[in-house]
C-alpha positions as a LaTeX table, in Angstrom:
\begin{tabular}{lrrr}
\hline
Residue & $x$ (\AA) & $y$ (\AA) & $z$ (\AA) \\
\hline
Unk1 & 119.54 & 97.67 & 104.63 \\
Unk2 & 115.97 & 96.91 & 103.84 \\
Unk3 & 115.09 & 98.42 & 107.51 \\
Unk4 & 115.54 & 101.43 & 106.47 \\
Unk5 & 112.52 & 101.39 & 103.74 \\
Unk6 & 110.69 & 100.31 & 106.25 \\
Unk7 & 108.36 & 103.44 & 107.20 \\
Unk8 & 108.51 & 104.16 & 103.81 \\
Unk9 & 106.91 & 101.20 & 102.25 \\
Unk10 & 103.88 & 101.45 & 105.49 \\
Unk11 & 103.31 & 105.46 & 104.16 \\
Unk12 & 100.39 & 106.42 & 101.84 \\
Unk13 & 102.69 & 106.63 & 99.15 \\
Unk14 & 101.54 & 106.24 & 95.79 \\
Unk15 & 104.02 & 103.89 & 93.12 \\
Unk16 & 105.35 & 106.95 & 91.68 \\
Unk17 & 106.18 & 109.09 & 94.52 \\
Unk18 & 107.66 & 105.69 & 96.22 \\
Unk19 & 109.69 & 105.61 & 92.83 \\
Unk20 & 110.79 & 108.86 & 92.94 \\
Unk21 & 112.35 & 108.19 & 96.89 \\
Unk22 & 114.05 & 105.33 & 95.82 \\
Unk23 & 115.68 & 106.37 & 93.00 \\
Unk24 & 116.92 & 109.35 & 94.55 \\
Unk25 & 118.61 & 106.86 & 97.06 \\
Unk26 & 119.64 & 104.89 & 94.28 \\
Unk27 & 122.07 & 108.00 & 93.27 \\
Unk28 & 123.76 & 107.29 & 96.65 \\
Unk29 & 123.94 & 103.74 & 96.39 \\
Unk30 & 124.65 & 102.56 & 92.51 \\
Unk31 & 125.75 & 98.88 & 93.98 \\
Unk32 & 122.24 & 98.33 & 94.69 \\
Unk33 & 120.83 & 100.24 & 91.54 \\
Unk34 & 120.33 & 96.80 & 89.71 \\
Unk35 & 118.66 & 95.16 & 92.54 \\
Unk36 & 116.21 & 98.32 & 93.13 \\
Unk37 & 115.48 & 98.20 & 89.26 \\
Unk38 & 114.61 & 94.44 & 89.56 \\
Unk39 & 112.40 & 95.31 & 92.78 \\
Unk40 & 110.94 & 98.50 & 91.08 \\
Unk41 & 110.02 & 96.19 & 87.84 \\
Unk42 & 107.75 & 93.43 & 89.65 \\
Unk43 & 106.42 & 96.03 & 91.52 \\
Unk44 & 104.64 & 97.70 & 88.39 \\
Unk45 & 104.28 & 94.22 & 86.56 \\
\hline
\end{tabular}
């Protein structure tokens, strides 16, 4: 799973636009919401 983020977390992406990506994937996936929000949350701590 984490594969395919891959490319994504190596782009010049800022926070927010990285954000934005995963939470639209997050609509596909709402198993993995939590674990995202976790993720999401130490990454802005």
């Amino acid at each position: 799973m984490y594969a395919r983020y891959t490319d994504v977390s190596s782009a010049d992406l800022g926070p927010h636009e990285l954000i934005s990506l995963v939470s639209s994937l997050l609509l596909e996936e709402n198993q993995q919401r939590i674990v995202w929000q976790c993720f999401v949350e130490t990454l802005l701590d």
